[in-house]
N, C-alpha and C positions, 0 to 999 in steps of 0.2 A: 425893761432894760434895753434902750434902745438902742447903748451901747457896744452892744453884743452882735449888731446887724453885720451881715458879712461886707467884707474888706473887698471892694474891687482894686485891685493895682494900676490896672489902668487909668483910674481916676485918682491915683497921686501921682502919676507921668504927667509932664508938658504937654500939649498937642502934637503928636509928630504930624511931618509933612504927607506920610506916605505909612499907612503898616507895616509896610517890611523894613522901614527905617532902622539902621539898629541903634542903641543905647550908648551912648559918652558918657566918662566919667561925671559930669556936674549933672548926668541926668540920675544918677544912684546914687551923691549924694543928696542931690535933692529926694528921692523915693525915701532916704534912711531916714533923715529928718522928720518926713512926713509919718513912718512908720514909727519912729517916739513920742511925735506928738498927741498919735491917736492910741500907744498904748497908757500911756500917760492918763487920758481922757477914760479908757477902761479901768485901769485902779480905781479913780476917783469913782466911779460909778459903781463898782464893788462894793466899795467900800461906803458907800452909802448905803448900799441896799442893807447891809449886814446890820448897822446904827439902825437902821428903820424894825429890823427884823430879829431884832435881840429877844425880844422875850419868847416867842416859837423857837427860834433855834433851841434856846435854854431846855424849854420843855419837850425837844423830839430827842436830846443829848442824854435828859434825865432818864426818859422811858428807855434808850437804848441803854443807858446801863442797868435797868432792872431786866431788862431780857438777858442780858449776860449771865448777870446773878444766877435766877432760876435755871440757866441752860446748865449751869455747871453744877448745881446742887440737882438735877435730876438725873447730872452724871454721873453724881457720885452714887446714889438708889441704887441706879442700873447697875453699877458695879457691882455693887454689895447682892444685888439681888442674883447676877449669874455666878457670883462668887460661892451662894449659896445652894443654885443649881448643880453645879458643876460639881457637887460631893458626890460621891459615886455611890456610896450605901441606900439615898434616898431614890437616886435615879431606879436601881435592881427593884423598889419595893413600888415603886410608880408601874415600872413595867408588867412586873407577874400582877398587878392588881387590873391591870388591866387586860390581860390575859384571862385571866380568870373571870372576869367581866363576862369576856368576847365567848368563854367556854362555854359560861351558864347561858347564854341567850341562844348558844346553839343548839344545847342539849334540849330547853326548852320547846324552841321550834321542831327539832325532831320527833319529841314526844309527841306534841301535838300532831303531826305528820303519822304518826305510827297508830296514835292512835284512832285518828280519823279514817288508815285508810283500814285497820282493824274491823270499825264501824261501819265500812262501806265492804271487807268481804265478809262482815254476822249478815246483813242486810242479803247480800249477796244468795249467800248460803240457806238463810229464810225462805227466799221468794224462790229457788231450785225447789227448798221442801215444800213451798206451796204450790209446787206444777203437780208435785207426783201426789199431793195430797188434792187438788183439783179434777187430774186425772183418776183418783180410785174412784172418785166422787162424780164422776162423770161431767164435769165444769170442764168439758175440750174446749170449747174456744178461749177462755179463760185461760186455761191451761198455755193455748197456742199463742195469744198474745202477750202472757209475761215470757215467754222463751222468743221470742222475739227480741221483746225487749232487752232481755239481760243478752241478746247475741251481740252487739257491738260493745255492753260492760264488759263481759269476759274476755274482749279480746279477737272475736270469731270475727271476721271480715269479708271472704267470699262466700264461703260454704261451709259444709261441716266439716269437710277436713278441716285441721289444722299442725301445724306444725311445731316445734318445741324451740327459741329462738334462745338467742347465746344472753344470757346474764337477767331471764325472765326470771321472774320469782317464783321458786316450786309451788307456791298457791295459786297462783297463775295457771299453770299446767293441771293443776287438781281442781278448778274453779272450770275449764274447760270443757275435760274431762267430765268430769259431771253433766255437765251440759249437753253435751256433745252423746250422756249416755240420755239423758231427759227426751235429746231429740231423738233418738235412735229409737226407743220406749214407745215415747206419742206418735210416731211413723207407723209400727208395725203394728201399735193398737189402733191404728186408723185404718189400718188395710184389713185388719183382722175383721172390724166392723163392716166395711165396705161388702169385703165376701160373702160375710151374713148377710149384706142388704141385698144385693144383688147376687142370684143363683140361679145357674143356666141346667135344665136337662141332660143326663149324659146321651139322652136318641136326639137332643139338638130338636127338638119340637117346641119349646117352650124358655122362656128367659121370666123369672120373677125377681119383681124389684118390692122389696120391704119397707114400707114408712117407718117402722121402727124397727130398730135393727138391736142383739145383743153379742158383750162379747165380756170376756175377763172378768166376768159376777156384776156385768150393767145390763141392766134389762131397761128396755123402753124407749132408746136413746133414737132422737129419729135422726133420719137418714141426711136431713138440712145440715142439721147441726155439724156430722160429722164429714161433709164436704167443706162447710165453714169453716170447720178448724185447718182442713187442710189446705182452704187459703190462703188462712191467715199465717201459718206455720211453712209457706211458703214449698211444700212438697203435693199439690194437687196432679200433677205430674206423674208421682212416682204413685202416690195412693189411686189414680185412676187406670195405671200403665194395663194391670193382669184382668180388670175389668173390659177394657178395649179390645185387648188380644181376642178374649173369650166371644168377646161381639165380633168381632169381623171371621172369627174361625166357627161361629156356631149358629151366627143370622147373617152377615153380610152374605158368608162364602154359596150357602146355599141360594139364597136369592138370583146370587148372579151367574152361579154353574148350574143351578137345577131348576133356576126357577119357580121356586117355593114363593106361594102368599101367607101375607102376614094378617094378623087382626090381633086388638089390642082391647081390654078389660080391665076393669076394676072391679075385684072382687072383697063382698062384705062381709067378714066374717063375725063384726059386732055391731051394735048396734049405734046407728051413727057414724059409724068410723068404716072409715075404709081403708084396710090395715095392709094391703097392699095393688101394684098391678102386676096384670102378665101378658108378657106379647106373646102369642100365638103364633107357629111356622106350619103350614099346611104344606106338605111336597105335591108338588106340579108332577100330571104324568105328559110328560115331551119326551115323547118317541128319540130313543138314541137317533142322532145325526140330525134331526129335526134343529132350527134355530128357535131359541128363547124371543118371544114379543117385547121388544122394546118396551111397549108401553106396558106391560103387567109387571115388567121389574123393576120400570123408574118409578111407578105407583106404590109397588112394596116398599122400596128404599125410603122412600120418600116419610112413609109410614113408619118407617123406623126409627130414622131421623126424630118425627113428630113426638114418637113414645121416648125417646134418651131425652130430649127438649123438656118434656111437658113430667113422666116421673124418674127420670135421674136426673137430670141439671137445673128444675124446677124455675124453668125459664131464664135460671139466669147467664147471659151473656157471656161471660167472662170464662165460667165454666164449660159450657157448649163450647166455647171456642180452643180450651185445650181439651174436650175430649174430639174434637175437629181433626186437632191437629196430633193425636195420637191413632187417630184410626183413616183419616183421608187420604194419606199418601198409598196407605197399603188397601183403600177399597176402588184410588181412582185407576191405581197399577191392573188389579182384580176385572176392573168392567171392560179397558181397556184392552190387555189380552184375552180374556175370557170371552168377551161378546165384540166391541168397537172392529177388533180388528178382523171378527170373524165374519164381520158385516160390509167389510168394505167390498165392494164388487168386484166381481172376476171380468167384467165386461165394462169398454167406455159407455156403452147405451145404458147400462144401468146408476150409472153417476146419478143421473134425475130422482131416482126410488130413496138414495141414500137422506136427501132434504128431507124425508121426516123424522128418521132418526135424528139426524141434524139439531132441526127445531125440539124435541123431545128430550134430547142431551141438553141445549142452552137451556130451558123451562126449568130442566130437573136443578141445574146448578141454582140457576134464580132459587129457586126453595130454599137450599142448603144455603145459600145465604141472606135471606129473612131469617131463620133460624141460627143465621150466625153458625151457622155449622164448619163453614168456609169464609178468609175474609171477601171484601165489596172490594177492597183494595190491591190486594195483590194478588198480581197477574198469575203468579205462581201455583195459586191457590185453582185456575181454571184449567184443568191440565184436557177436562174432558171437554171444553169447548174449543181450548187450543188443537184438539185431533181432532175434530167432527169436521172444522172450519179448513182444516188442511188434508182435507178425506182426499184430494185429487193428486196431493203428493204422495199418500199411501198407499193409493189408489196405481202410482207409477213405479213406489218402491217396492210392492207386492207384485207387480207386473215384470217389472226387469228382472227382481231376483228369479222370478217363474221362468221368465226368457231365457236366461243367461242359464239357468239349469238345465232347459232343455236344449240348448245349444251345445251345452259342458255334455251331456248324455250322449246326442246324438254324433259327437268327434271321440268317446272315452268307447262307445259301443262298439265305433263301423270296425271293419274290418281290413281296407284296402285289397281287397284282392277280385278280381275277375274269371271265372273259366274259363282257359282257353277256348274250348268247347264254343262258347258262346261268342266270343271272341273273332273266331273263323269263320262260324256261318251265320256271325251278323250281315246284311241283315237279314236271312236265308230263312225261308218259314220253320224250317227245322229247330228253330234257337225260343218257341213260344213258351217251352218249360222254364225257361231261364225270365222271361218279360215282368212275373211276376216281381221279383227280386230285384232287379237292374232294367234300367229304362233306355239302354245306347249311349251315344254317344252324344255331345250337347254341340252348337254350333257358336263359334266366337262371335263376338258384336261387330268386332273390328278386324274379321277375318273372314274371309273365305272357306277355311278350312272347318275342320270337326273334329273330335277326339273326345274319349274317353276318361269322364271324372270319376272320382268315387261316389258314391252313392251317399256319401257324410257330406261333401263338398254342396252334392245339389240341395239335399234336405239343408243343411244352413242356410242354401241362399233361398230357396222357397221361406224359409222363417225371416230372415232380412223383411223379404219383399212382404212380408205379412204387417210387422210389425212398421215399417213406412207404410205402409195402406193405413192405419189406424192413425199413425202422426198425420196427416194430411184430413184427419175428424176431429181430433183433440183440442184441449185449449190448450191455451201456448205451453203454459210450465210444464202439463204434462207428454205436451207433445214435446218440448225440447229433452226431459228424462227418454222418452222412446228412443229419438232418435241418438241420444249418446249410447242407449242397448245395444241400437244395431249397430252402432261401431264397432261397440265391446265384441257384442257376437261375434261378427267378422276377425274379428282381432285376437278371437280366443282359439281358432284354427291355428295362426302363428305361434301362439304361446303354447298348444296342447301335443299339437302334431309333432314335430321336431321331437320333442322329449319323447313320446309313445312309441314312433316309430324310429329310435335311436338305433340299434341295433340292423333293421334295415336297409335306413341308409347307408349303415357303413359295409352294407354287402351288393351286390347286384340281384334286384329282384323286381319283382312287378308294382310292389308298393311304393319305390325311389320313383319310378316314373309317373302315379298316378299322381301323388306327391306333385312334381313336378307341374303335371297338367292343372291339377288343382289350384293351384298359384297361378300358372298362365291365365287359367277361369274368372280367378277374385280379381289378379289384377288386371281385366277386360269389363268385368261385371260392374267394378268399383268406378270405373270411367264413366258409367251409364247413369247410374244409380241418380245424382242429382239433378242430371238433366230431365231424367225422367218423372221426378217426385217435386222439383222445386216449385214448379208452380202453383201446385196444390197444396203447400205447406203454411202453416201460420207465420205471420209476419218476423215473428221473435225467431222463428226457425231459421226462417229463409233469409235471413241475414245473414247464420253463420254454417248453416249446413254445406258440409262439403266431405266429400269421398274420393276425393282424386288424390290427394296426401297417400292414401293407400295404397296406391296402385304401383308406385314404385316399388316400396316394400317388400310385394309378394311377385312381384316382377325379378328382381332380385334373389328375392328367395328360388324361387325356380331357376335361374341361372347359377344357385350356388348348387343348388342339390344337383342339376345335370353336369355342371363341370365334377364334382365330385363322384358321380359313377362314371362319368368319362374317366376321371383320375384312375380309379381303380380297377376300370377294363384296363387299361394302359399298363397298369402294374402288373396285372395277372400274364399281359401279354409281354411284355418284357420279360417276367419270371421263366415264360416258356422260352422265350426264343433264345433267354441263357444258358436253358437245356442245350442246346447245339454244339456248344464250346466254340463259338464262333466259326463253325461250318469248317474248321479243321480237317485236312486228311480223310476227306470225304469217299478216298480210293478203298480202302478201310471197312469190312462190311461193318464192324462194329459204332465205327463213328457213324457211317452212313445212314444204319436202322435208329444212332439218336438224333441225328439231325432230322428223321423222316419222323420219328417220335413227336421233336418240338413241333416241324411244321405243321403235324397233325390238330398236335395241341391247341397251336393259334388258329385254327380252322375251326376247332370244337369251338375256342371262344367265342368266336365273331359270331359262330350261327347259332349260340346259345344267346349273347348278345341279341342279335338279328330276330329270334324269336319273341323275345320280352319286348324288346322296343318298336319292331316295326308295325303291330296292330296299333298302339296306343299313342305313341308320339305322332305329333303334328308331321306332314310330312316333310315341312324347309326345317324342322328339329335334328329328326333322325336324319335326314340327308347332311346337313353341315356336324352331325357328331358323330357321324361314320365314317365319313367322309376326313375329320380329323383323325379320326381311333385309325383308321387305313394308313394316311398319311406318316402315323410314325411307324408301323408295324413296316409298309415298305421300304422306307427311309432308313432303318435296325437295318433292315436283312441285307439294304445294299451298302450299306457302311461295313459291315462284318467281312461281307463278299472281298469288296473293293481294299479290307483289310489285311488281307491274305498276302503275303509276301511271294509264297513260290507254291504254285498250282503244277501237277502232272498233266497229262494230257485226260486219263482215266478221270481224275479229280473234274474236271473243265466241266465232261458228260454229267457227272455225279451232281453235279452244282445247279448246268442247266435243269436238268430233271427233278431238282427241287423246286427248280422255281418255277417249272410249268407244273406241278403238283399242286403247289401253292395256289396258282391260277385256276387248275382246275376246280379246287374243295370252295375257292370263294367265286366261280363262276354265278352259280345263283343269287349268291347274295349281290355281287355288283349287277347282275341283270334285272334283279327289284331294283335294288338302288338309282340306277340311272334309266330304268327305261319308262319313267313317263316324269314328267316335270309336274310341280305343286296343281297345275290345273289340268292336268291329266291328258297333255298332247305326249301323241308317240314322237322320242325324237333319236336321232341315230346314237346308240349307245357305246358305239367305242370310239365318237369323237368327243362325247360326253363323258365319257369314261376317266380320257385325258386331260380335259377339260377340269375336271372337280378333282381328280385326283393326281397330282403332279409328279408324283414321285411314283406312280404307278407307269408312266411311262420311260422310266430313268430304270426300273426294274426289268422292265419287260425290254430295252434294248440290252442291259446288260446279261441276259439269258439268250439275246441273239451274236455278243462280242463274244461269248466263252465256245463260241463254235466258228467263230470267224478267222477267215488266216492275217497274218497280220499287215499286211500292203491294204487289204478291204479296211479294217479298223484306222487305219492313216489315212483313207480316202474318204474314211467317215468322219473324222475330225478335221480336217481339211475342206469339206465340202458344208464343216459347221450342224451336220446332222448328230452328230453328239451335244455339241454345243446346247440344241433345240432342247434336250433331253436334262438339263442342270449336267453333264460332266461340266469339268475344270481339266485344265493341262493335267496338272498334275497328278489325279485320278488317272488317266487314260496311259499317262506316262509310268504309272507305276503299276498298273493291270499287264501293261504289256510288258513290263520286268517282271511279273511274277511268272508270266504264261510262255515266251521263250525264251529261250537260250541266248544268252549274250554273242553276234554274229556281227557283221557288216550291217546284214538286213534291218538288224534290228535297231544300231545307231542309227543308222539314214533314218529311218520310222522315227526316232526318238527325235533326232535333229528336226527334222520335219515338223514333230509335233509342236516343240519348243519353240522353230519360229514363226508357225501362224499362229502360236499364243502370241508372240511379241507383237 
């Protein structure tokens, strides 16, 4: 139909000039023309084909009305057929039929379900009756491997407990139970056997082990068999547990406390057979205190070992190794406190003797594990080669704790005190009763001077210097353990002392000051100490050894404890000189015997003071803390004075005469005090006097104003010789209001004073 080919328009247009030409009328009636003639040409071509194609059309026309037919006569079935559906009474009997279908094939399946699982607990229930009928029968391992077997059918999962779980079926719980009593049954008749097989002496001479063993009306049952089952039943463990005890409490204990030899036999009591063996314990005679021979107790054990291997574990492996591990921890604990540690040397020189032990402990373990006694593999399992191989550490942790005790003894025992006796006629040939006990006085490193320690202080530092002697022979590790001892030692003076003599310190006595020098000692000593030791120290040492960290410390500490009995002279001496009522109305006999009271008082102090400190303190110590203790005691008395408002003339005398009282009771003590300096030049003592004690001269001029007329005291603040002395204006200006009478004289003196202040 070639008719049919598509129309271009552009090919019934004229040629335009141009494409974008547009269209005139004569050009669309020309296209309309051209578009009738070629539909024209399409009919004709139609209509031909049709004429050519008449008998196909005919018969695609025909067939298409037989599918009409059919489609509607299977419409009409269909109707008729849901029309028939659609009744409701047949529908109700279609359903319950098929209900009842779906019922019976359930109930079916159920049964079969019940019934099979019925069949699996008869089965069940059979093979529990043929443990305990295997068991009367003596079939233990038989016994042991169908309880095994039925332990995952019933339900058991880790162990024998079990639990009762929410919506289990009560034959569930009674198929357990059962079970669970089967196991319980074949355990205790295993053990019951076991006991029979093996039986120990109650004198602990003798352990017998029975190839055949009887228990619960079985006779003959050997002793393989009933290990076997307790493999296979998974409790070799609990059935070996009171067997082990009895060996390490009745062969081991002895071997390794007493030293007892073993020997082992088979004895025949039939013919052919030999119906059991017996290890033999012979007690050793070792003299109490004596040590047990290494090698006669790693030979016994050893032997021991051989007889559990060879007639109770009957070589086999698996077994040795949990009775290994039922009795190794508590025989390796046993050798190790019992003998290892009582063999470690008390001496570094003996280090060397300890390698045979050494070698005789690895040896003995090598054995125990050929026999699988111990495993090859774990480390855990070498406890006693892990301690022989580290003897130099035990060797330091036995040494320091011994140090540190006898350092802890000899600070817990001393006593701090001195007799004066001794004291005074150091170093006088008369004091040789006393030499035995106390050795003088010690001289500083980094002093000139000397002074008296306790006799706890020098014994530490002789152990110190002992215990560095030895770090400087050691090997490193345990020379680094020493030298941290002698720290500790050093250090347990700061921790012991303070707390022991708590009570002391907080009084004035001879113990505060030894205390004191003590601490001066350590920390002089501690200056010394590495210079003196480092170069003979081992490498690992001498990198980090140091002792000068300490020396502040107890430097410190000795400035705390002297400032704190300074405090408390100072307290007692304030307390007295309260007594006075501040030198009130001194005209007064009764004021005057308490003011003579106080000054007494503070006189007693300072030469009670004076007595305890000045044999023992250093002497630039006791001169700068007497020299303060003075300092405020004159300082009190002339502020009191100087606070007086109105003085009589009688009063004036009364006042002077205290304070040359004063002067007199501590004339000794300031004549020690200042009459020789630290290196023991004579030097003139009452410009020294002034000199150290400043307010010792501010005292002693105001004992010479209270007698003075008053033009002399204005010539003396005018000429700046009070001045020299700490007055102030106003001190001098109000001495002189208290002492005369308001006068001419006495403004002009006042005015005066006022302006050579200005």
């Amino acid at each position: 139909m070639d008719g049919f080919d598509k129309i271009s328009v552009g090919d019934l247009l004229p040629v335009p000039e141009s494409p974008s030409s547009p269209l005139w009328a004569p050009d669309l009636r020309l296209l309309i023309s051209r578009l009738d003639a070629h539909s024209l040409k399409i009919k004709s071509t139609v209509r031909s084909f049709l004429l050519s194609h008449q008998e196909d059309l005919s018969a695609i026309f025909e067939q298409c009305a037989d599918v009409a037919y059919n489609s509607e006569r299977i419409s009409e079935e269909i109707s008729a057929l849901l029309t028939l559906i659609s009744d409701q009474s047949m529908e109700a009997d279609v359903g319950r039929i098929v209900r009842q279908i779906v019922q019976k094939k359930r109930e079916a399946r159920e049964t079969a379900e019940v019934v099979e699982f019925v069949e699996a607990v008869l089965e069940l229930d059979r093979k529990l009756g043929e443990i305990r009928s295997d068991m009367k029968n003596g079939r233990l391992v038989e016994a042991a491997e169908v309880l095994m077997e039925l332990k995952g059918a019933v339900g058991v999962r880790v162990n024998v407990d079990y639990e009762v779980q929410l919506g289990e079926p009560t034959v569930y719980t009674i198929l357990k139970q059962r079970w669970s009593d089967c196991f319980e049954e074949i355990q205790e008749m295993l053990v019951r056997f076991m006991e029979n097989a093996v039986q120990f002496e109650q004198q602990g001479t003798a352990v017998h082990v029975k190839y055949h063993t009887s228990a619960d009306g079985i006779h003959g049952l050997e002793l393989c068999t009933v290990l076997k089952a307790m493999d296979v039943a998974g409790m070799l463990n609990y059935g070996l547990a009171k067997t082990a005890d009895f060996m390490v409490k009745y062969v081991f204990t002895p071997v390794v406390n007493l030293g007892s030899t073993v020997s082992f036999r088979e004895v025949n009591e039939e013919l052919g057979h030999f119906p059991e063996a017996v290890l033999d314990l012979v007690p050793a005679n070792v003299p109490e205190g004596n040590k047990i021979e290494s090698e006669r107790m790693y030979a016994a054990l050893t032997r021991i070992v051989e007889f559990i291997n060879k007639f109770l574990c009957f070589h086999n492996g698996a077994w040795m190794c949990v009775f290994g591990r039922l009795t190794w921890p508590t025989l390796s604990n046993m050798i190790i406190s019992n003998f290892l540690s009582k063999m470690v040397p008390d001496d570094s020189s003996k280090l060397a003797e300890f390698q045979k032990i050494r070698k005789l402990t690895v040896e003995f373990e090598g054995e125990l594990k050929k026999a699988v006694y111990i495993s090859s593999f774990d480390v855990k399992d070498e406890k006693l080669s892990n301690y022989v191989n580290n003897v130099e550490e035990h060797f330091a942790s036995r040494k320091r704790i011994s140090i540190l005790a006898k350092a802890r003894n000899i600070l817990l025992e001393s006593c701090f005190s001195i007799p004066q006796d001794y004291i005074n006629t150091f170093p006088d040939i008369a004091c040789k009763e006393f030499d035995a006990e106390f050795s003088g006085p010690v001289f500083l490193l980094f002093s000139s001077e000397k002074c008296f320690v306790s006799e706890a202080s020098k014994q530490l530092m002789e152990l110190v210097h002992h215990v560095l002697k030895d770090v400087c022979l050691l090997p490193p590790k345990v020379a680094l353990e020493f030298y941290d001892t002698a720290r500790n030692a050093i250090c347990l003076y700061e921790a012991i002392i303070p707390v022991k003599f708590h009570r002391q310190l907080d009084s004035i006595n001879q113990a505060a000051v030894l205390i004191h020098n003590d601490c001066i000692y350590f920390a002089q000593e501690t200056l010394s100490l590495a210079f003196q030791y480092r170069e003979f120290f081992p490498c690992l040492v001498k990198e980090i050894a140091v002792f000068i960290d300490l020396s502040p410390k107890f430097q410190l500490m000795a400035e705390e404890v002297l400032q704190q009995q300074i405090q408390l002279v100072i307290k007692n001496l304030e307390q007295a000189i309260d007594g006075a009522n501040g030198f009130q109305n001194t005209h007064q006999i009764k004021q005057f015997e308490t003011s003579t009271f106080s000054i007494d008082q503070v006189s007693f102090i300072l030469e009670k003071v004076r007595i305890i400190w000045e044999p023992l303190l250093l002497h630039s110590a006791y001169e700068k803390s007497m020299a303060m203790i003075l300092e405020v005691v004159f300082s009190r008395i002339t502020k009191e004075i100087l606070l007086l408002d109105d003085m009589a003339a009688e009063e004036t005398l009364q006042l002077q005469k205290l304070i040359h009282m004063l002067f007199e009771h501590l004339s000794s003590l300031l004549d020690s005090l200042l009459a020789t300096d630290p290196r023991g030049r004579p030097q003139d003592a009452h410009n020294n006097r002034d000199r150290l004690i400043r307010r010792i001269r501010k005292l002693r001029k105001l004992a010479e104003l209270l007698d003075m007329p008053l033009k002399s005291i204005t010539e003396a603040w005018e000429s700046s010789e009070l001045a020299e002395c700490d007055f102030t204006s106003s001190e001098v200006s109000d001495f002189i209001r208290a002492i005369f009478t308001d006068s001419p004289l006495r403004k002009e003196c006042l005015l005066r004073v006022g302006i050579s202040h200005c």
